[in-house]
N, C-alpha and C positions, 0 to 999 in steps of 0.2 A: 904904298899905303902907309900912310904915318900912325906912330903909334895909339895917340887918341882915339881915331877915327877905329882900330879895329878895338879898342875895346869896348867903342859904346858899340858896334855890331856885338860882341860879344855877351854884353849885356842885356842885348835887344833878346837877342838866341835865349840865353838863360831866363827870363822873363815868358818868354814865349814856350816854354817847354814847361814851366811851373805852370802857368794858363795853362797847355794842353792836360797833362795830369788831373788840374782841377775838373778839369771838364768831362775829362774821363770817370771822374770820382762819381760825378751828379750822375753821368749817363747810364754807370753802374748802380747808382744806387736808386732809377727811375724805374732802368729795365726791373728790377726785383720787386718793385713797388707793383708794374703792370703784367708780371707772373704773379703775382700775389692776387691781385684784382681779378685776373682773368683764372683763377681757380675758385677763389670768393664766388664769383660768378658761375659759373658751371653748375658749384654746389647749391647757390640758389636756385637754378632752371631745375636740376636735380628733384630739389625739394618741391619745388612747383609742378612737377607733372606727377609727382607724386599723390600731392595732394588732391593735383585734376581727378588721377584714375579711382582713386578711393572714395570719390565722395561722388554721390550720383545725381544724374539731372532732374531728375522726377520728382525728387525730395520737397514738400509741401512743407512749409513753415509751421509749426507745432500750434498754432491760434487753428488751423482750419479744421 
């Protein structure tokens, strides 16, 4: 193998490893994004059967 030839593999590799990092960087900062979301969420179902069980069905609109 002649000299040229391994350093552009070489260059290929280093390239290719910055790329993976980045990628890693998104996929970490996506995952934390969709734990964030999926707690956001919770706390709104949360809040929503809350408010189901306290308010009752019967309740006639204040006009009747």
């Amino acid at each position: 193998m002649d000299e040229q030839r391994l350093i552009e593999i070489e260059s290929k590799i280093a390239y290719q490893d910055d790329t993976i990092f980045q990628l890693n960087d998104v996929l970490c900062k996506q995952q934390n994004q969709i734990d964030r979301l999926e707690n956001l969420t919770q706390q709104l179902l949360g809040r929503v059967r809350d408010l189901s069980e306290n308010s009752t069905v019967d309740e006639r609109p204040p006009h009747y």
